[in-house]
C-alpha positions as CSV (number, residue, x, y, z in Angstrom):
1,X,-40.4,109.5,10.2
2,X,-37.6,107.4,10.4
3,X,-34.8,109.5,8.3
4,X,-31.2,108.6,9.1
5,X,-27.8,108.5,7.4
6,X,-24.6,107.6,9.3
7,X,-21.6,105.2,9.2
8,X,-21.6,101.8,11.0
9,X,-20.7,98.4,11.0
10,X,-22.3,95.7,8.8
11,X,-21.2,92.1,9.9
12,X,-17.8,93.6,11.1
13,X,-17.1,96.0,8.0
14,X,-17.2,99.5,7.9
15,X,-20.7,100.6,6.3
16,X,-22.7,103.4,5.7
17,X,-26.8,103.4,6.8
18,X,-29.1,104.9,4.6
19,X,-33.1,105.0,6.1
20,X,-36.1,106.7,5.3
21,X,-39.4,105.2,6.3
22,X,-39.8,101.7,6.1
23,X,-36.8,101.2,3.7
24,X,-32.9,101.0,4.8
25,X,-30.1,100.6,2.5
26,X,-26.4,99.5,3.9
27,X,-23.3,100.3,1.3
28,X,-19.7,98.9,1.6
29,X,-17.3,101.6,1.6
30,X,-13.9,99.2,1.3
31,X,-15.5,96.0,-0.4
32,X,-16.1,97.3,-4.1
33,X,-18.4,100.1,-2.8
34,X,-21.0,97.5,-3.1
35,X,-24.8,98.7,-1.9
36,X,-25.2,95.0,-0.1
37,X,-28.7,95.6,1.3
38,X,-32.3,97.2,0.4
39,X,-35.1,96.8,2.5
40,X,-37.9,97.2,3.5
41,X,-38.2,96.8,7.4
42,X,-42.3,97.3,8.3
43,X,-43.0,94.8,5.6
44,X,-39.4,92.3,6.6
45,X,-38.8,92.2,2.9
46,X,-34.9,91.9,1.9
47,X,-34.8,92.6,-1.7
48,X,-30.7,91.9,-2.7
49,X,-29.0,89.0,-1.4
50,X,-26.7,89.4,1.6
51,X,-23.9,87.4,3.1
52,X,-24.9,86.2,6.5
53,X,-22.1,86.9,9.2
54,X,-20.6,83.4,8.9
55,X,-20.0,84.0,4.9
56,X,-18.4,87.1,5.2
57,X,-14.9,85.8,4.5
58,X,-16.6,84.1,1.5
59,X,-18.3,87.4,0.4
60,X,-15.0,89.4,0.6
61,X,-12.9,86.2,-1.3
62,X,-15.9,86.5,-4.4
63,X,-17.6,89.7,-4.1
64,X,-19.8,89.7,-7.4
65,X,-23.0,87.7,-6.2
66,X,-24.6,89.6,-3.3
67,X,-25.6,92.9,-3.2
68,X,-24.9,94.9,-6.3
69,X,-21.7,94.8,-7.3
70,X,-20.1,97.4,-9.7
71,X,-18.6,95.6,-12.9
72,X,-16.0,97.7,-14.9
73,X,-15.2,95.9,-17.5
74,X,-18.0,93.4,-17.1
75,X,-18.2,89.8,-17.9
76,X,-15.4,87.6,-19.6
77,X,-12.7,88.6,-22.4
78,X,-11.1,86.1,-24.1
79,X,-7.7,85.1,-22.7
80,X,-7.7,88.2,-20.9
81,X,-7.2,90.3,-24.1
82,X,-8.7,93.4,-24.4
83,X,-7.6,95.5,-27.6
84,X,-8.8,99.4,-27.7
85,X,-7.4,101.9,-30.2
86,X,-4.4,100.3,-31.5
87,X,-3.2,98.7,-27.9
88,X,-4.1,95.4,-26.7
89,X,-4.6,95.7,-22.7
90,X,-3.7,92.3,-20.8
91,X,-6.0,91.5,-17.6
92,X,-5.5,88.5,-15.3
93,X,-6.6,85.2,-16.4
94,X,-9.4,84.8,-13.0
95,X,-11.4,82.0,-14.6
96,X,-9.1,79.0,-15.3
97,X,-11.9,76.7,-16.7
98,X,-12.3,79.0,-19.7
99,X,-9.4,80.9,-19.3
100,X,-10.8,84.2,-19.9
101,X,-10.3,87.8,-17.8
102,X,-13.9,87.6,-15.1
103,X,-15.3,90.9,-13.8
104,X,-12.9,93.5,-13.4
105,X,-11.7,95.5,-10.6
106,X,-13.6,97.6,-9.0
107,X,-15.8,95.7,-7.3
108,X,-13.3,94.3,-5.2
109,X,-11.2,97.5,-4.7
110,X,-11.5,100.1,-1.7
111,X,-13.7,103.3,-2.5
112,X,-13.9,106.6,-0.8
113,X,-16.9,107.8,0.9
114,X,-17.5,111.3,-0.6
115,X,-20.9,112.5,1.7
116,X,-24.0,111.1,3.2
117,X,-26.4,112.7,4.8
118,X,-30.5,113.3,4.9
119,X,-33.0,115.7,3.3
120,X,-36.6,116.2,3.8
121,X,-37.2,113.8,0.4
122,X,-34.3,111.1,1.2
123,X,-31.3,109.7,3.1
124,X,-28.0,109.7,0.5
125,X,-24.6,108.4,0.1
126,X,-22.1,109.3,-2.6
127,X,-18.7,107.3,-3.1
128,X,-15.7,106.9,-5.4
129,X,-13.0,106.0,-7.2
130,X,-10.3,107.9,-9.2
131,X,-8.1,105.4,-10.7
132,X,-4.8,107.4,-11.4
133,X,-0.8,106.6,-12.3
134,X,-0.5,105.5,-9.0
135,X,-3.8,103.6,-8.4
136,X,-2.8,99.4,-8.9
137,X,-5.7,99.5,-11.3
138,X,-4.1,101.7,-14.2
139,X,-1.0,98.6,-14.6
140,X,-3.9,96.6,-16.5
141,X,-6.3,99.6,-17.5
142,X,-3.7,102.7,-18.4
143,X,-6.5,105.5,-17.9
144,X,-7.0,108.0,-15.6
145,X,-11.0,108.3,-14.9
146,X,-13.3,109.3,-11.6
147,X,-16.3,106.3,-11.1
148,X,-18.9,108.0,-8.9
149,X,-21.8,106.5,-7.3
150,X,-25.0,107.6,-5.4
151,X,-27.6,105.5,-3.5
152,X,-30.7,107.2,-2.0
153,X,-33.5,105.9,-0.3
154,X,-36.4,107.7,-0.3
155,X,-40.7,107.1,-0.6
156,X,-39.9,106.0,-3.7
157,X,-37.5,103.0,-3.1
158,X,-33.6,103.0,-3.6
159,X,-32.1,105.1,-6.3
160,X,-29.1,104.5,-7.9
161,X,-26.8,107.4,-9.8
162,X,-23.7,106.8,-12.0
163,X,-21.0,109.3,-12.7
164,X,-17.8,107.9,-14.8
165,X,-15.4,110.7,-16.3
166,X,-12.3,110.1,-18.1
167,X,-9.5,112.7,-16.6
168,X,-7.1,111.7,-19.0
169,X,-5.3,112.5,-22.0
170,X,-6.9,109.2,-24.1
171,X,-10.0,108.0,-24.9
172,X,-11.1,105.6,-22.4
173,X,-13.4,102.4,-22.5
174,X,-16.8,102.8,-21.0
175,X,-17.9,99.3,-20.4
176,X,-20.0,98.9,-17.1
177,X,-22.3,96.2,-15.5
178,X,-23.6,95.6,-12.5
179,X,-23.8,92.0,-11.1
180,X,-27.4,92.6,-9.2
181,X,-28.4,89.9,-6.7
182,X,-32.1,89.6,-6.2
183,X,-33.8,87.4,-3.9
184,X,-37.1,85.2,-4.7
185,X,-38.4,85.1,-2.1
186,X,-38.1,88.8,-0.7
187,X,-40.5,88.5,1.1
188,X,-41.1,86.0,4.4
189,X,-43.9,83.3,4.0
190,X,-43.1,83.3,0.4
191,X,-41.8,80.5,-1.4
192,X,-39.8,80.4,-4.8
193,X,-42.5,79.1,-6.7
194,X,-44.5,82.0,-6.2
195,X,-42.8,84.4,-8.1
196,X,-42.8,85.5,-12.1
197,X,-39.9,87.2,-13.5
198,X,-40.3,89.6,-16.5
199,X,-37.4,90.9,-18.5
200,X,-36.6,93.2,-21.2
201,X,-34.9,91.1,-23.6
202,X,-34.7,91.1,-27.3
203,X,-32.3,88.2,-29.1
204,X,-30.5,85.1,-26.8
205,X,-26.5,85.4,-28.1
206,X,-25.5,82.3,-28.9
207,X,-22.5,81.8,-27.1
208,X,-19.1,79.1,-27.1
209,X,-18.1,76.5,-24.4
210,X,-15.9,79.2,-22.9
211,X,-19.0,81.6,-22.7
212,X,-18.2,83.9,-25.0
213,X,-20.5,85.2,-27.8
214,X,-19.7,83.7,-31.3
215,X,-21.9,86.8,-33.0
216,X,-24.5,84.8,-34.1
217,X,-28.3,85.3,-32.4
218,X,-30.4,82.3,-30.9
219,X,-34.3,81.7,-31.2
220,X,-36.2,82.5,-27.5
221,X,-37.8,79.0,-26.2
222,X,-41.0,79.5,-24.6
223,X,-40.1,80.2,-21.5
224,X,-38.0,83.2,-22.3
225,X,-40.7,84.4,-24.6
226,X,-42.9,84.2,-21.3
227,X,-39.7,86.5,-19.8
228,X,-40.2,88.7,-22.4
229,X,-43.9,89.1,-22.1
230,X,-46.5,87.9,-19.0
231,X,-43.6,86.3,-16.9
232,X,-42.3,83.2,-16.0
233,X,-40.5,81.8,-12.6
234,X,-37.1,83.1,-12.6
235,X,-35.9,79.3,-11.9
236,X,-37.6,77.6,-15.0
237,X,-33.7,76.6,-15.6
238,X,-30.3,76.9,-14.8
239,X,-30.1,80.4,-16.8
240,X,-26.3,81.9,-17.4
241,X,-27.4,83.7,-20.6
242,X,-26.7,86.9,-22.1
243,X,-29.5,88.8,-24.2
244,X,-30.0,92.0,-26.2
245,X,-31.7,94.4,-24.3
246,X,-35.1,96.1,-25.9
247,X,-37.4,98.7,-23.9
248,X,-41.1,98.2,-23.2
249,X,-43.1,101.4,-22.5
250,X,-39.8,103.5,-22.8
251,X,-38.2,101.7,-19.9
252,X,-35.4,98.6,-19.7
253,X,-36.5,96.7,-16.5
254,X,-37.0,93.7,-14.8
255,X,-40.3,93.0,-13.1
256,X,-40.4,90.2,-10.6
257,X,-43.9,89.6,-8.9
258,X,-44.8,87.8,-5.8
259,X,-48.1,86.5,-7.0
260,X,-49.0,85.6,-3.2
261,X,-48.6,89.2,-2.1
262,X,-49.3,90.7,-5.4
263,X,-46.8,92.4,-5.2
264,X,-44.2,93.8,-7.8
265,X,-40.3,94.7,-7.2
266,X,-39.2,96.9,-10.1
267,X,-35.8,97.1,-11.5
268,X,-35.6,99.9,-13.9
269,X,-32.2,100.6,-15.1
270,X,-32.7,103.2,-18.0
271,X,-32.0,102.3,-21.6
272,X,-28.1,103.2,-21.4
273,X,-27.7,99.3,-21.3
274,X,-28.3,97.7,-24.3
275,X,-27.5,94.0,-23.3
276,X,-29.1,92.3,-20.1
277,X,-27.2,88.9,-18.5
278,X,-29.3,86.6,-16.2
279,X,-27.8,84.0,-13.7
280,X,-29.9,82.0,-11.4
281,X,-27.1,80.0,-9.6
282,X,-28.0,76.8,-11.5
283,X,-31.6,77.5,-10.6
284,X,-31.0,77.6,-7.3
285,X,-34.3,79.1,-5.9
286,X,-33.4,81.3,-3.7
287,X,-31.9,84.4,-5.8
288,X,-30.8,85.3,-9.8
289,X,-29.0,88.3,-11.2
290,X,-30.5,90.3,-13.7
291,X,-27.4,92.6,-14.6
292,X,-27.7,95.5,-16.7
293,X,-24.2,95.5,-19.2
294,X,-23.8,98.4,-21.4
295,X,-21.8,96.2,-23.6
296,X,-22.0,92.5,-25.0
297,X,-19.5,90.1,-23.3
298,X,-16.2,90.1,-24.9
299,X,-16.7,93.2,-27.1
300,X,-13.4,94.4,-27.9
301,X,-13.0,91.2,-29.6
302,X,-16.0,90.9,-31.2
303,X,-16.3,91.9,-35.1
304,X,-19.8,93.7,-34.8
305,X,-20.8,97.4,-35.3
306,X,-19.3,99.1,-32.0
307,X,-23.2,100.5,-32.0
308,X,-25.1,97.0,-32.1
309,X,-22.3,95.9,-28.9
310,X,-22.2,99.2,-27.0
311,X,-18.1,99.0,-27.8
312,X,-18.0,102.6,-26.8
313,X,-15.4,105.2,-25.4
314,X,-15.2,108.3,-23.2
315,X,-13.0,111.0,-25.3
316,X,-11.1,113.6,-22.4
317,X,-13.0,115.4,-20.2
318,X,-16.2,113.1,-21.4
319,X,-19.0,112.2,-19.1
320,X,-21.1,109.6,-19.0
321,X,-24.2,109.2,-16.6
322,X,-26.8,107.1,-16.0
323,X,-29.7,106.3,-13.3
324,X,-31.6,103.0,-11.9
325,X,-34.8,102.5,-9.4
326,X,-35.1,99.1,-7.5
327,X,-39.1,100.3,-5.9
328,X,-42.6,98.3,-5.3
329,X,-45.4,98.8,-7.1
């Protein structure tokens, strides 16, 4: 069997290989730590959206919609605002044409590569970041934390584990998404009209013309009741909406189902995430992002039960961990 890890070049930029059977896995060290590739190489299915060489300066200008970008704080605040215990943090204005904060910073940011390796089960990366006084990070977000991640690829697809712990003297935000870019197709022969997509939403959040939520809940049209239940094509319209998150069977995932192959990519992301977004690029047919978001866009400023928006914190010396599983079925 064909188990490997070991650093490399991806389209010029330094990488780290994961490969265990028929899958692969490629993470970007100094672009965000971003895991910009899953697949599967017997079957030539390419699961997350990569940047072809030519669009590399591209990826590395806008590095949220391949691969699967790490999102800390996610989504938009409203005029770059961000109030938490008493203080209001200010974060650049990125999106003029609503004039909110976009995204974050650590998908865009170098990370360290902390060990790879193999073991008779899977191949394995681990990388970080430890944003301290001196890290350009802590001028907008004053806290002192450690962001972990490790990616495996084993029998069992690509795993995905998530370590954040504040080392500081405050309680810290804990507000996390990641900007997932799947591709429909995955699979060569197949076109975009073959796949159903099914997500576990709850409630559509009504939200403003600048994109943020007004706090107020939206009825489901039929197509995302399909979402919810048997499936629907992830391209039924342009979709840049932002939904409550409810489990099925225990589990918070997207399902999306080549109905030609009949087969089904799972994206389970464990029920830490109470809110889902979903972006199809204006219906664009060839990929969407489901992202997983701990918290509802613009929470801090948002006057809702910190519970119902997952407006949480990490107290010192708090932990908080969760996993994901992109794998066939």
């Amino acid at each position: 069997m064909n188990h490997k890890a070991f650093e490399g070049s991806y389209q010029g930029e330094k990488a780290v290989w994961l490969q265990y059977g028929p899958y692969e896995a490629v993470i970007l060290p100094e672009i965000g730590g971003n895991l910009i590739a899953f697949r599967d190489n017997e079957s030539g299915y390419r699961f997350l959206r990569e940047p072809a060489e030519s669009e590399m300066e591209l990826f590395k200008d806008n590095p949220g919609v391949h691969g699967i970008p790490v999102l800390f704080p996610p989504n938009r605040y409203e005029d770059g605002k961000f109030p938490w215990n008493g203080q209001t943090y200010q974060f650049p204005v990125n999106e003029e044409a609503t004039g909110n904060h976009l995204h974050g910073f650590l998908h865009t940011i170098p990370w360290t590569v902390e060990e790879y390796g193999t073991t008779a089960l899977e191949s394995y990366v681990t990388v970080s970041v430890t944003i301290d006084k001196d890290h350009p990070v802590y001028t907008m977000l004053p806290h002192t934390f450690t962001f972990r991640l490790r990616y495996a690829v084993s029998a069992a697809g690509l795993s995905q584990q998530v370590f954040i712990r504040n080392e500081g003297e405050q309680a810290m935000p804990c507000l996390l998404a990641f900007h997932t870019a799947i591709n429909a197709p995955f699979a060569e022969g197949s076109t975009a009209d073959d796949y159903k997509l099914q997500l576990t939403i709850g409630k559509r959040w009504e939200l403003n013309e600048r994109m943020l939520p007004t706090g107020q809940h939206q009825d489901l049209n039929e197509d995302e009741k399909l979402m919810r239940e048997e499936g629907v094509n992830p391209y039924f319209d342009a979709m840049d909406n932002h939904y409550t998150a409810v489990p099925q069977n225990g589990r918070n995932r997207m399902e999306l189902t080549d109905s030609r192959l009949s087969k089904t990519l799972v994206y389970d992301v464990g029920t830490s995430y109470k809110q889902w977004m979903i972006w199809n690029n204006n219906a664009c047919k060839e990929f969407f992002c489901p992202e997983p978001q701990i918290n509802l866009v613009n929470a801090p400023n948002v006057d809702l039960p910190a519970d119902e928006i997952g407006l949480f914190g990490l107290a010192p010396g708090e932990i908080w961990e969760e996993t994901a599983r992109i794998y066939l079925k």
